[in-house]
Backbone bond lengths (Angstrom), bond angles and torsions (degrees), N, CA, C in turn:
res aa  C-N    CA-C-N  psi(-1)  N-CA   C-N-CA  omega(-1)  CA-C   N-CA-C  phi
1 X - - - 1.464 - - 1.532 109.08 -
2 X 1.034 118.94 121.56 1.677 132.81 177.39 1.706 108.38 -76.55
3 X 1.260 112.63 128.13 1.415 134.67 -148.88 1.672 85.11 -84.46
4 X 1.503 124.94 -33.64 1.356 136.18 179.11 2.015 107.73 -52.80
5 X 1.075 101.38 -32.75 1.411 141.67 166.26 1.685 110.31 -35.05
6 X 1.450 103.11 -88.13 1.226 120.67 167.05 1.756 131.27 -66.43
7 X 1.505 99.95 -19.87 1.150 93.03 160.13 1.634 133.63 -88.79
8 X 1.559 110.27 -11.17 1.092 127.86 162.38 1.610 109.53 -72.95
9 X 1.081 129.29 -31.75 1.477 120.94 170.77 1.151 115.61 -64.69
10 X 1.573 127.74 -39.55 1.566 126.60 -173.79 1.138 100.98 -76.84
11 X 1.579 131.47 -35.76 1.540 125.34 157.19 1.260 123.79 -21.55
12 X 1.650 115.27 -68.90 1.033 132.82 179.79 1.836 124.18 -39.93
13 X 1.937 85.93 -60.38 1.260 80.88 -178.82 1.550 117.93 -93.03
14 X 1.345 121.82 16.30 1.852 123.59 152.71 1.715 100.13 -73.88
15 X 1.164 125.96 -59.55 1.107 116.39 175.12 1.956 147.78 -77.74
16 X 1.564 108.60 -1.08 1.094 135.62 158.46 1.771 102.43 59.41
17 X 1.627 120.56 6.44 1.143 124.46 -164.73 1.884 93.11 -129.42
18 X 1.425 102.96 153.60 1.872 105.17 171.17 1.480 91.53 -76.86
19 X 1.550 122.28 -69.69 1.293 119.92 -151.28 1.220 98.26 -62.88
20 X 1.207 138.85 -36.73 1.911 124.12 -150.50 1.618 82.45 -89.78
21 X 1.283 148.70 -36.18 1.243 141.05 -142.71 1.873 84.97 -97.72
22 X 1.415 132.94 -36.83 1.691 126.71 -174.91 1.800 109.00 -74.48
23 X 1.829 102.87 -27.15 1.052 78.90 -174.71 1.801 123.91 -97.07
24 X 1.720 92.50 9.58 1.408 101.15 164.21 1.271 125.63 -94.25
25 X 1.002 117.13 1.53 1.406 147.33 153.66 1.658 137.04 -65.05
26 X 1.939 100.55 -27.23 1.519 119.60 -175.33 1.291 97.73 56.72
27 X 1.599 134.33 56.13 1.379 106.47 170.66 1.805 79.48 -147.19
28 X 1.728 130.09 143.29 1.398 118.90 123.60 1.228 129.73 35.56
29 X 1.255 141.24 116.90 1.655 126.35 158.65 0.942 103.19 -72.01
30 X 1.433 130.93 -39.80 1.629 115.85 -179.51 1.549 114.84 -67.97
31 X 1.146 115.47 -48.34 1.561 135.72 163.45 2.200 92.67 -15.95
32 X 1.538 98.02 -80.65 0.906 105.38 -168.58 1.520 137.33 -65.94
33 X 1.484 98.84 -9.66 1.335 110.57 -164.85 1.711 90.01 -92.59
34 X 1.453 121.73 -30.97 1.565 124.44 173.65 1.663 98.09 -51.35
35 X 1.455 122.21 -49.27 1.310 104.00 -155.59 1.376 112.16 -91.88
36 X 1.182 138.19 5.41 1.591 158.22 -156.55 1.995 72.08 -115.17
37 X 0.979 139.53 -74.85 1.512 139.08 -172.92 1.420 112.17 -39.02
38 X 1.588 94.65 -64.77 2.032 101.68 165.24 1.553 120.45 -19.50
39 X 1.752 102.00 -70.76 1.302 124.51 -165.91 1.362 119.01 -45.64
40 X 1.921 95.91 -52.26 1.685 120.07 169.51 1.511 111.41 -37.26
41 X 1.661 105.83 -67.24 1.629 125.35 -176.54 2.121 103.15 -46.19
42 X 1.667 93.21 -46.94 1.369 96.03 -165.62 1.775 108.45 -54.66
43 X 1.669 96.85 -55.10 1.925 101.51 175.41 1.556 100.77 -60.27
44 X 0.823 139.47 -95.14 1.476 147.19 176.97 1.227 120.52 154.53
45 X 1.309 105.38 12.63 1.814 117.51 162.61 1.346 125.87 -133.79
46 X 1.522 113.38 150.67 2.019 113.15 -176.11 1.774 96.27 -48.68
47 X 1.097 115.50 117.02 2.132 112.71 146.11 1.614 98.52 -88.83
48 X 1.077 132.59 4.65 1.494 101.27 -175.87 1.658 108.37 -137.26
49 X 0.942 113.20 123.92 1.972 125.28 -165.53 1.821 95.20 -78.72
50 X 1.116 120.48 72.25 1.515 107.38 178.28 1.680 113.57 -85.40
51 X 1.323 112.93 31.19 1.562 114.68 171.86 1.382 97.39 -98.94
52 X 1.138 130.10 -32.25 2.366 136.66 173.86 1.395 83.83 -74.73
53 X 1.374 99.92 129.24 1.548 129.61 120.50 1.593 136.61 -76.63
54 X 1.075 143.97 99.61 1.670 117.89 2.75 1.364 128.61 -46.50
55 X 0.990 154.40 170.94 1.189 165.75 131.42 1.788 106.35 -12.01
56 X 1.425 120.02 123.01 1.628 102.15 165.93 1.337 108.27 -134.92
57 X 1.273 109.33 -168.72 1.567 106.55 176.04 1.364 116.32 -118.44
58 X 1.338 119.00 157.19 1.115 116.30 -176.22 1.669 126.07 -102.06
59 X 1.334 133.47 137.87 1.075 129.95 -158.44 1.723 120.23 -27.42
60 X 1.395 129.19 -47.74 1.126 114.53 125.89 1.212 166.47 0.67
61 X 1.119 88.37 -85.55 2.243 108.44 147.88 1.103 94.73 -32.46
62 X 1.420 131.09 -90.45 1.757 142.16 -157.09 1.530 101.89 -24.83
63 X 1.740 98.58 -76.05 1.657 103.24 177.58 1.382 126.08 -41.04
64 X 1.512 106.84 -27.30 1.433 89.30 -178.13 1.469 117.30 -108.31
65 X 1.227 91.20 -7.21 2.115 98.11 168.26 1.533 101.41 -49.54
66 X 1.580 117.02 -56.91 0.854 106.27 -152.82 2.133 110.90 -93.93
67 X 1.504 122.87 2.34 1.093 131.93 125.56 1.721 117.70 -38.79
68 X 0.944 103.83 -30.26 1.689 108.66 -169.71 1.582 113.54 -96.49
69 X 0.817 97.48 -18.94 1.570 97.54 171.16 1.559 116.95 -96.69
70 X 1.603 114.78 -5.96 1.433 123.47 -162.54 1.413 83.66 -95.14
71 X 1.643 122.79 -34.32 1.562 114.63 -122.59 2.138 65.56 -96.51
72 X 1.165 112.45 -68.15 1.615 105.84 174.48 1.223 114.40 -32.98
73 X 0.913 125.11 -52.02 2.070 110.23 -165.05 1.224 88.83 -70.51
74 X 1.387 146.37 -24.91 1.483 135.62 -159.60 1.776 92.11 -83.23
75 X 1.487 122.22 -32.71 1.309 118.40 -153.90 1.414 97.74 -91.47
76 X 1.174 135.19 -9.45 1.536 142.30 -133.38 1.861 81.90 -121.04
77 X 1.446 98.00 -58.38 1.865 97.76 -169.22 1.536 85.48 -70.75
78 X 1.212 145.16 -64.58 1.524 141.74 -168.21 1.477 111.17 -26.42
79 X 1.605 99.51 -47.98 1.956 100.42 -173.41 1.359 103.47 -88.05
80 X 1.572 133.41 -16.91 1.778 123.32 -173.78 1.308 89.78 -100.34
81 X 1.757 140.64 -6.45 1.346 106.93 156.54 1.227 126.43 -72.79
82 X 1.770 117.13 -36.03 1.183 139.63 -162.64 1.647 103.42 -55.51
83 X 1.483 117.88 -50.76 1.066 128.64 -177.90 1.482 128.61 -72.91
84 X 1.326 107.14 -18.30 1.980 133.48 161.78 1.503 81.70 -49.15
85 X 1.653 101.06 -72.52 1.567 104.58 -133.25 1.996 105.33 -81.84
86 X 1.403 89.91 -7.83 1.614 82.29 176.20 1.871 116.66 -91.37
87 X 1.506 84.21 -24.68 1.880 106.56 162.72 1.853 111.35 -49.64
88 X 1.162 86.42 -61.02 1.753 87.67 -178.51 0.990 123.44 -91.59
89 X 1.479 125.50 25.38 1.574 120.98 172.20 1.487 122.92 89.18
90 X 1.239 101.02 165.16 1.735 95.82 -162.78 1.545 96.35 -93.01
91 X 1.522 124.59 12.63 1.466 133.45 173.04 2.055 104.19 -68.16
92 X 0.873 138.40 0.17 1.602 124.10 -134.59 1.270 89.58 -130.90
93 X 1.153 118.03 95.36 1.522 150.51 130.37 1.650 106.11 5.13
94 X 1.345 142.18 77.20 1.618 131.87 -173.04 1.843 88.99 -92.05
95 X 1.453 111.61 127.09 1.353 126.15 168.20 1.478 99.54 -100.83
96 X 1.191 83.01 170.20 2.397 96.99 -175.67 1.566 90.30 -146.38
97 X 1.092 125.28 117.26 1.446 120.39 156.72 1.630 106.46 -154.03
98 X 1.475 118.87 -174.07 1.143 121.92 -175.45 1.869 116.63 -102.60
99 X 1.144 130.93 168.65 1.388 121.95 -170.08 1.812 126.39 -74.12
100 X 1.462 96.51 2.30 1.518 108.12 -173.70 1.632 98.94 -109.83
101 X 1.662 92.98 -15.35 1.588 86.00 -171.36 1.374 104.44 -94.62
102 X 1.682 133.34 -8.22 1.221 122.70 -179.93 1.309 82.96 -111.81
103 X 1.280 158.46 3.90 1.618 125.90 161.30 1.835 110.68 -82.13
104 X 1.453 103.16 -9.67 1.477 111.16 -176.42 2.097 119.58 -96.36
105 X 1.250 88.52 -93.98 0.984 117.03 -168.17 1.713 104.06 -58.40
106 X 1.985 99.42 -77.86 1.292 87.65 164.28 1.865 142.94 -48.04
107 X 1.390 117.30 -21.63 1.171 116.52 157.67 1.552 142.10 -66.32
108 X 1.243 94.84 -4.14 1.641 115.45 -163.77 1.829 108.92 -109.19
109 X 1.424 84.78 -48.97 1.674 119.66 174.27 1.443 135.15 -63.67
110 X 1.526 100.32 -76.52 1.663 120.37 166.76 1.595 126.72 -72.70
111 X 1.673 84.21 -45.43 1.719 78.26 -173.73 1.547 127.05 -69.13
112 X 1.353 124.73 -20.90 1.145 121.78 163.60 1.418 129.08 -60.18
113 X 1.179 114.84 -23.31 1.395 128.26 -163.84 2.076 88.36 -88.91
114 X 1.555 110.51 -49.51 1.443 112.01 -162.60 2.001 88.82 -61.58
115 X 1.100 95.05 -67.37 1.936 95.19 179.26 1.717 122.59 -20.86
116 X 1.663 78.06 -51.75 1.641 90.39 -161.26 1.993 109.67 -79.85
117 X 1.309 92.27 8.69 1.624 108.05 -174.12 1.024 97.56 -129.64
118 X 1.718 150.85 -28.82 0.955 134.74 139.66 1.856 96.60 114.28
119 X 0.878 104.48 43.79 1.873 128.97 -153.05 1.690 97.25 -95.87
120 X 1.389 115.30 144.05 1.345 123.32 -177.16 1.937 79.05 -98.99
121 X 1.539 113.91 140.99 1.489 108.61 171.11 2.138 78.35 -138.35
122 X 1.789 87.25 154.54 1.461 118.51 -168.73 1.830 95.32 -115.62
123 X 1.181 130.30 75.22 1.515 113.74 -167.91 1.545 104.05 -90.26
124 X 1.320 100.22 120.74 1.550 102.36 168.58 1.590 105.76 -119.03
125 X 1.838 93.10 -175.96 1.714 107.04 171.87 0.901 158.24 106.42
126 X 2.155 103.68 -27.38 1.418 106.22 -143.18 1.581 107.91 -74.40
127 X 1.709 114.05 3.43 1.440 84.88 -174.43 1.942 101.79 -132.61
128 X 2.013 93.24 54.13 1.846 101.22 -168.26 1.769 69.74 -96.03
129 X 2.019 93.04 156.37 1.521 132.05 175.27 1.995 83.96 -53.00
130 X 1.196 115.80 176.37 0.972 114.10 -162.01 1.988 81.22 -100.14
131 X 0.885 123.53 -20.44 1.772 111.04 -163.49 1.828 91.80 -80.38
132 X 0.996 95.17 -15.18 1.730 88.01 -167.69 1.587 103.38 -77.05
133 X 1.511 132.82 -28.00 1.068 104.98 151.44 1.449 141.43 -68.56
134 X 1.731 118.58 -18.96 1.507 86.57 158.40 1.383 125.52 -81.63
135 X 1.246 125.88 -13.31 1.627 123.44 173.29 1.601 100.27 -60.98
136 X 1.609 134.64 -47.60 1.251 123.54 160.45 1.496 124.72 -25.42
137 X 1.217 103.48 -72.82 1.455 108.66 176.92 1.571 117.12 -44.72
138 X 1.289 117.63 -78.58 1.567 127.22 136.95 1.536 124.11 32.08
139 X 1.384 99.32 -86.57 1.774 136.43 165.58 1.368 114.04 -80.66
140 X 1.869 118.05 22.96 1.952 104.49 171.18 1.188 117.73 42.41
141 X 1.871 117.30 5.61 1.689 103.11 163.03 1.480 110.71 -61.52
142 X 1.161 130.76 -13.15 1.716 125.75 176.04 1.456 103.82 -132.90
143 X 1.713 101.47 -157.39 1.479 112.36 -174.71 1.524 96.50 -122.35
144 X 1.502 108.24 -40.74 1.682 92.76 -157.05 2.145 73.54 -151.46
145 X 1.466 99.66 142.34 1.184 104.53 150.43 1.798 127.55 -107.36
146 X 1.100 128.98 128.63 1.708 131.17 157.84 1.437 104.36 -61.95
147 X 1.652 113.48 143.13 1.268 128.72 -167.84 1.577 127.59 -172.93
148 X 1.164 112.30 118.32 1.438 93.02 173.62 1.243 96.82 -87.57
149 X 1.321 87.17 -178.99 1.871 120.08 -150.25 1.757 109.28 -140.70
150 X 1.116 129.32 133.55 1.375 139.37 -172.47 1.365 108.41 -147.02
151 X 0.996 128.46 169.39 1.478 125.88 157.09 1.325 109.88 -95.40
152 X 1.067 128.59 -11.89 1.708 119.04 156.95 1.287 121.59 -73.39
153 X 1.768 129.04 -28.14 1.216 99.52 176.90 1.094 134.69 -74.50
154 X 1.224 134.68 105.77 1.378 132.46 175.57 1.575 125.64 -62.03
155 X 1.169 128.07 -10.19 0.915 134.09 163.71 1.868 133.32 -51.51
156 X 1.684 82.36 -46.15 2.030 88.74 157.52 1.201 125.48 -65.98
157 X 1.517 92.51 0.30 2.120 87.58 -165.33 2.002 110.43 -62.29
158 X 1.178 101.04 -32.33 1.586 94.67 175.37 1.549 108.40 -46.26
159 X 1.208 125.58 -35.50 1.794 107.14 -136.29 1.412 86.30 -96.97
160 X 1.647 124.89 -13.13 1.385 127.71 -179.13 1.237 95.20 -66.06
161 X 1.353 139.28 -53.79 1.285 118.69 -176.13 1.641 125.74 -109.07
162 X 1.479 115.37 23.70 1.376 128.32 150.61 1.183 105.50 -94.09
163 X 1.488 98.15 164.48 1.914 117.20 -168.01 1.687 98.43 -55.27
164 X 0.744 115.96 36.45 1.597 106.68 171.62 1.721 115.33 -91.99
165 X 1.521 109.71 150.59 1.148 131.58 179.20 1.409 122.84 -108.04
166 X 1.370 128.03 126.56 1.746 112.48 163.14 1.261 114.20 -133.59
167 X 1.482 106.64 172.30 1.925 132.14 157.52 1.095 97.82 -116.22
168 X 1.311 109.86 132.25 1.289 117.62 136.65 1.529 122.21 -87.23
169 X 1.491 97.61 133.13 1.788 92.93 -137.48 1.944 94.23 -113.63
170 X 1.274 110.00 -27.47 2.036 115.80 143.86 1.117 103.70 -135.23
171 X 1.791 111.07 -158.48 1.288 123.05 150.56 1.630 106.93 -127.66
172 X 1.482 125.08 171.60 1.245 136.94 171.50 1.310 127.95 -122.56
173 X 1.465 141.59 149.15 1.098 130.87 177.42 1.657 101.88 -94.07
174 X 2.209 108.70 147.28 0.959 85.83 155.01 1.659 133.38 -122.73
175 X 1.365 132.12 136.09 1.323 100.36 -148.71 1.430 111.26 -111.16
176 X 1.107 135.80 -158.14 1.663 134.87 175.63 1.730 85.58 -139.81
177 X 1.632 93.41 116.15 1.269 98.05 177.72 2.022 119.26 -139.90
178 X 0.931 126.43 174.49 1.429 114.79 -151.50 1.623 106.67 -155.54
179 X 1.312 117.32 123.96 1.358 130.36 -174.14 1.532 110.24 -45.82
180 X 1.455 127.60 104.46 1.268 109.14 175.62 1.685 154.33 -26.36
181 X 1.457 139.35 121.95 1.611 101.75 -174.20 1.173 104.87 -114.76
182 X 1.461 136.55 -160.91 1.641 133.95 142.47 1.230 138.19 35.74
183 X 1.871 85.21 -79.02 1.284 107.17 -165.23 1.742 93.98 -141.36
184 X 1.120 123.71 26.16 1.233 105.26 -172.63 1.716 106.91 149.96
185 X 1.730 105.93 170.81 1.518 98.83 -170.31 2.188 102.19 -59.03
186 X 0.868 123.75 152.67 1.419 153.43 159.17 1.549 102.79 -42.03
187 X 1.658 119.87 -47.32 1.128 115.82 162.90 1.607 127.50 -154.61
188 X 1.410 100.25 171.03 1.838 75.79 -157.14 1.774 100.37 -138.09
189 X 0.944 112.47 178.52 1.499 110.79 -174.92 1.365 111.41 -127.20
190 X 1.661 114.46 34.82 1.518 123.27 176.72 1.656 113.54 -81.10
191 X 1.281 108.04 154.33 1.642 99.75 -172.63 1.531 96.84 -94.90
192 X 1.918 103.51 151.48 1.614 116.59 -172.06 1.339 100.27 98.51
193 X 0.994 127.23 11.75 1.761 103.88 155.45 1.566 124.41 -88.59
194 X 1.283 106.65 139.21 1.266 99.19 179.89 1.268 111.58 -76.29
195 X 1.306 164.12 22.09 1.395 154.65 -146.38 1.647 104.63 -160.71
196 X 1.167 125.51 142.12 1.301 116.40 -160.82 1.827 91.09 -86.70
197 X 1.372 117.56 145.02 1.250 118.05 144.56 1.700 133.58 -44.48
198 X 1.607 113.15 118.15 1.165 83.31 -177.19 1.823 107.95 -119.27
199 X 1.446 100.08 140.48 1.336 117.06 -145.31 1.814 108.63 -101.41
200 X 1.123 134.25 127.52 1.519 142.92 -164.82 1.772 86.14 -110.85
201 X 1.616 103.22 103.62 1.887 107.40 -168.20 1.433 100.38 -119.82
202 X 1.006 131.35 -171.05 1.835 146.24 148.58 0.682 101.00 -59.59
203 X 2.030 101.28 165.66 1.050 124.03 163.32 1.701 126.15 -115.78
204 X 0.897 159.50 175.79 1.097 143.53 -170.81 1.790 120.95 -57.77
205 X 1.302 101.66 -14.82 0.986 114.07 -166.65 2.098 126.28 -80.41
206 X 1.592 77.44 -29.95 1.465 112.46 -164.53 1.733 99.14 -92.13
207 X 1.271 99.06 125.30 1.844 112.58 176.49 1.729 120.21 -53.98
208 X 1.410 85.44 -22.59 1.530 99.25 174.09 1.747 120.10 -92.00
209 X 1.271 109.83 8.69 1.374 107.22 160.89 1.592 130.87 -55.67
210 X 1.819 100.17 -62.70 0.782 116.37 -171.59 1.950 135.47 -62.30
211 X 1.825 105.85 -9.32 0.993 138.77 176.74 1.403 117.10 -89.85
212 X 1.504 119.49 -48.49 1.477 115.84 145.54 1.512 126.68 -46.22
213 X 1.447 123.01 -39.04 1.342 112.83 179.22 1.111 113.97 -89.92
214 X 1.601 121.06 -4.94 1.727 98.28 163.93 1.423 101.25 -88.21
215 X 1.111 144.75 -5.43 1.164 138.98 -151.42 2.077 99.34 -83.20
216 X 1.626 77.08 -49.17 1.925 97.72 179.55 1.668 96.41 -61.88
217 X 1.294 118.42 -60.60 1.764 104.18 -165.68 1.909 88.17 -56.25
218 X 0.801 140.36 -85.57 1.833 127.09 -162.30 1.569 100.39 -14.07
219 X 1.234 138.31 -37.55 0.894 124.95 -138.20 2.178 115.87 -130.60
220 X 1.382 77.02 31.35 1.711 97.17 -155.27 1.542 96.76 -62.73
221 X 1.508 137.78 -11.22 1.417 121.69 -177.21 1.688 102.63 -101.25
222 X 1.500 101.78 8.45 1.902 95.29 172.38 1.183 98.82 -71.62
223 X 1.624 115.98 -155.88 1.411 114.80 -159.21 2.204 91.62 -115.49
224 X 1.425 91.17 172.02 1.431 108.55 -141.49 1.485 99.27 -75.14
225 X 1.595 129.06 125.92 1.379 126.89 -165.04 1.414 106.51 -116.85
226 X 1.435 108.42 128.80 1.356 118.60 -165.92 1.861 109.38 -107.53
227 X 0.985 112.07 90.79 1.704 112.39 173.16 1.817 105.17 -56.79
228 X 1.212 77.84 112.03 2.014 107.66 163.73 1.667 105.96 -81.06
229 X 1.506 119.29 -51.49 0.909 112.56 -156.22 1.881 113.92 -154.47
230 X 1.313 119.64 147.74 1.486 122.46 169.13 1.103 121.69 -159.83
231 X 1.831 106.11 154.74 1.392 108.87 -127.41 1.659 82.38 -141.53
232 X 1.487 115.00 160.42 1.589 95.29 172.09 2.073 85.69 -114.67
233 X 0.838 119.22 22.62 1.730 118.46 176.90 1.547 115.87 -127.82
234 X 1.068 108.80 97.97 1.732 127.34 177.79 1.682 94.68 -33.23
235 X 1.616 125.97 -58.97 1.124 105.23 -177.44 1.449 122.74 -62.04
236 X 1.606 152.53 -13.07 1.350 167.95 -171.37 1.715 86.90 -79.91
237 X 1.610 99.00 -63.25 1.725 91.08 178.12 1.248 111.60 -27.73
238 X 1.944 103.03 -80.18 1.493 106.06 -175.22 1.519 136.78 -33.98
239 X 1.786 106.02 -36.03 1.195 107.71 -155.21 1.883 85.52 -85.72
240 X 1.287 151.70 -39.71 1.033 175.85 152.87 1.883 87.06 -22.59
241 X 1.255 137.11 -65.23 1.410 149.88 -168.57 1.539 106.58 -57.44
242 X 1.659 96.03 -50.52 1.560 112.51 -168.15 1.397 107.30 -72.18
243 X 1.587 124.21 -18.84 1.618 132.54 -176.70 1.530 91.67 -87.34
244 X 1.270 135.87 -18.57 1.560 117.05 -174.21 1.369 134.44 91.33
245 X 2.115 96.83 10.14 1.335 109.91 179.29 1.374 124.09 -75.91
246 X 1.493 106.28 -1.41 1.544 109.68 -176.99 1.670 108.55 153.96
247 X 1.188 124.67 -166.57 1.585 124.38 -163.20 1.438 100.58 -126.44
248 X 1.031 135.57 152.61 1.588 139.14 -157.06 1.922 106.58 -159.24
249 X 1.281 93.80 -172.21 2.229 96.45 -169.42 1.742 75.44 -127.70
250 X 1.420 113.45 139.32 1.164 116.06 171.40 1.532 111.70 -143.16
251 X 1.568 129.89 133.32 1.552 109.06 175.40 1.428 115.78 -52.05
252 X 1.636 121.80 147.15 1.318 128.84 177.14 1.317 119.74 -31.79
253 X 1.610 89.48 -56.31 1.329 107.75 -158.77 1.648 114.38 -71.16
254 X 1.378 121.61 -9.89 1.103 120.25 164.48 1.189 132.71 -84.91
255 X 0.923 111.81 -9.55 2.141 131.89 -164.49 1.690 85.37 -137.35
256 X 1.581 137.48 61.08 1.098 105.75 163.61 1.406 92.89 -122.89
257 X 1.107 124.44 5.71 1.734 113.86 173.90 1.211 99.09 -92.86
258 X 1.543 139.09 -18.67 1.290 140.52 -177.82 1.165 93.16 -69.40
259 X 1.364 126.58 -63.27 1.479 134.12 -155.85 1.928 95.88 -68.37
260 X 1.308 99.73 -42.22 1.582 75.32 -171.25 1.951 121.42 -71.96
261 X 1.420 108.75 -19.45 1.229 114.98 160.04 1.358 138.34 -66.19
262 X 1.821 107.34 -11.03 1.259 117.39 -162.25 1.489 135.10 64.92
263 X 1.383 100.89 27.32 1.557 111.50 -177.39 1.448 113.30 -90.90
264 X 2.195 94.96 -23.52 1.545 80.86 170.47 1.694 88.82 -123.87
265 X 1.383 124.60 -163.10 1.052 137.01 -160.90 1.285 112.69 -137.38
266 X 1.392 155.42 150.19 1.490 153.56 148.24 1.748 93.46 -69.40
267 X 1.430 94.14 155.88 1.839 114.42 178.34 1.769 93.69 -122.11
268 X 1.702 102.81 -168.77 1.481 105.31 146.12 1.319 92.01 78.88
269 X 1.345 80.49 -171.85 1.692 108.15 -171.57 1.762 84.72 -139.50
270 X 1.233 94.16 175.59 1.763 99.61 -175.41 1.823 113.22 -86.47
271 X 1.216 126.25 1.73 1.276 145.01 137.65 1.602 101.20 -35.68
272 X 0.969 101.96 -66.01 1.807 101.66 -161.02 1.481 107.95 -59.24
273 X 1.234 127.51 -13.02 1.503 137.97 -146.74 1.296 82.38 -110.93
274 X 2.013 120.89 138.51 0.946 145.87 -156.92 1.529 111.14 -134.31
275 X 0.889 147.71 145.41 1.370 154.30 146.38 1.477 128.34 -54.25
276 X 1.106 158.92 110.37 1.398 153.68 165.87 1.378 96.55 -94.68
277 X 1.515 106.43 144.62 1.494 113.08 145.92 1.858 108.87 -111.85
278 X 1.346 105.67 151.01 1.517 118.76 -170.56 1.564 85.38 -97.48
279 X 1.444 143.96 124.66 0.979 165.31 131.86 1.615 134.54 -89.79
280 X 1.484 112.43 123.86 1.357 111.35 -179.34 1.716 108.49 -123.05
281 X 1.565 100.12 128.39 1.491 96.34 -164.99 1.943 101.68 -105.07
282 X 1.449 88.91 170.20 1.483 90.28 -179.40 1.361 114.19 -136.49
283 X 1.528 134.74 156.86 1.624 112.44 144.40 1.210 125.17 -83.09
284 X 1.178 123.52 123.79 1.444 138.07 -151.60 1.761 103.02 -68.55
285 X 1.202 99.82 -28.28 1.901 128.40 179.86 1.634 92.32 -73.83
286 X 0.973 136.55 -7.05 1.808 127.64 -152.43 1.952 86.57 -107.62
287 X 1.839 94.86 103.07 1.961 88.86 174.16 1.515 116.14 -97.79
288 X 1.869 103.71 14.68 1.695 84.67 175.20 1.097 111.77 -45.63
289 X 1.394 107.93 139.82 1.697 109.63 156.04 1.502 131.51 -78.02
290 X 1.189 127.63 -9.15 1.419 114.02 167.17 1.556 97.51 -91.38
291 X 1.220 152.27 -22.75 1.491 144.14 149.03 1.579 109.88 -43.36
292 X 0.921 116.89 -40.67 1.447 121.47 167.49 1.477 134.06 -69.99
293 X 1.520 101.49 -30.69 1.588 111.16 159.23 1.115 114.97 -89.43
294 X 1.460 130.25 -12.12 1.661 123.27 -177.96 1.921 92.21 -74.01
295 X 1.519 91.09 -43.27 1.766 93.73 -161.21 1.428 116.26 -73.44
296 X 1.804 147.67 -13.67 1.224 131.80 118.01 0.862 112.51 -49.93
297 X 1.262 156.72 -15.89 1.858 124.41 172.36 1.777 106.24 -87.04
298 X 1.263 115.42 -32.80 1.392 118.82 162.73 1.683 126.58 -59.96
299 X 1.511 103.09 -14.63 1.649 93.14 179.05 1.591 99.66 -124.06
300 X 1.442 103.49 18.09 1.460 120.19 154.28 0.943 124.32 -43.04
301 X 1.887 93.46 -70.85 1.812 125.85 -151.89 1.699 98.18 -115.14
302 X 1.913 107.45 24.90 1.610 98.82 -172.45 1.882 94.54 -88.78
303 X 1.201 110.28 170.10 1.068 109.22 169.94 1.638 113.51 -82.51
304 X 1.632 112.97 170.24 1.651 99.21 -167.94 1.841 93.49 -134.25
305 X 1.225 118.37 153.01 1.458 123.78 -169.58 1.456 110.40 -80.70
């Protein structure tokens, strides 16, 4: 499918007209109306209702407009990274992590070491499904991914037994914590309430799903927890926690100026509280050498068991 393709469809449907949408296009109406036909033939169903005036889409159409705008921004960031990283040399370090993990860990962790080495870094990611970083790694779209680590996610289980390498470079707590009220957290996870808890969780996407829901099965005779909402970004949690929509598990290290101000609150009992390890993986096969000098100074300053 030709990407020329899809951008002629979002044409279409900003402009709801053949001619006004071909000639913003620089192409033919007939020209264009063949390749809007192509596309159709190519999916194998009408996207476009040409019996309405304006122009609409058809149930179809919808779904895939908005496939079409995912599948472009993916192709658009794909070619302005490609060109970063071919701009600056085959020296440049491409990281993969998530957005809690470079406002945290990696900021505290990595970046001193990249500064203090004087390191070209490529940061992508913060908002890939969590499996897509190991297929990243995987597929040489990066060098090294940041990650927490659980024994529930199953999702790392590949890289344990591909040529992959790690540090665990800290650890994190994870906690269930709750927008302050009155007299106390806003909500709580004590047993005997009549009202279900309502809980700000993951989404399938997010590594931290799977650590909240074992946390809840341990704990199946507390009282009854009602998901409002899920997010695949720990910070959305937070910001979602901090509005008062409900109580959520968040790494420490992200909610700890909240917590130390009292803006947010600890819940639970210390049962509920989880362990993370901060892990950074590698391909063990990967001989850049400044990946290789970041990674002795990283299993320098890693912590040791």
């Amino acid at each position: 499918m030709d990407t020329i393709w899809l951008r002629d469809f979002e044409a279409l449907v900003a402009h709801k007209n053949f001619s006004r949408a071909a000639e913003d296009r620089n192409v033919s109406q007939p020209a264009f109306s063949r390749r809007i036909r192509a596309l159709e033939d190519e999916v194998g169903v009408r996207l476009i209702n040409r019996q309405t005036l304006p122009l609409s889409l058809t149930p179809a159409g919808e779904v895939f407009l908005t496939q079409a705008h995912v599948i472009l921004t993916t192709y658009d960031e794909t070619i302005e990274r490609c060109q970063i990283v071919d701009a600056a040399g085959e020296n440049v370090i491409r990281f993969a992590t998530s957005q809690s993990l470079y406002m945290t860990h990696y900021k505290s962790h990595i970046a001193p070491l990249v500064e203090d080495g004087g390191l070209d870094i490529d940061l992508n990611s913060t908002s890939w499904g969590a499996s897509q970083f190991v297929a990243a790694l995987q597929q040489q779209y990066c060098d090294v991914i940041l990650t927490y680590w659980h024994p529930t996610m199953d999702f790392l289980s590949p890289l344990e037994a591909a040529n992959c390498d790690f540090v665990t470079l800290s650890r994190d707590l994870f906690l269930p914590v709750s927008k302050a009220g009155p007299g106390g957290p806003m909500h709580h996870l004590g047993r005997g309430q009549n009202k279900p808890v309502p809980l700000l969780s993951y989404g399938s996407a997010s590594a931290l799903k799977s650590v909240v829901d074992a946390t809840l099965r341990t704990h199946l005779d507390g009282p009854k927890i009602l998901v409002v909402n899920r997010s695949a970004l720990a910070n959305s949690v937070k910001a979602m926690i901090l509005e008062g929509f409900g109580m959520g598990w968040l790494p420490q290290a992200l909610c700890k100026q909240e917590l130390a101000s009292g803006e947010l609150q600890r819940v639970g009992e210390g049962s509920h509280v989880s362990e993370l390890e901060i892990r950074i993986y590698r391909d063990r096969d990967n001989s850049k050498p400044t990946l290789n000098r970041l990674w002795t100074d990283i299993q320098a300053t890693a912590i040791r068991d």
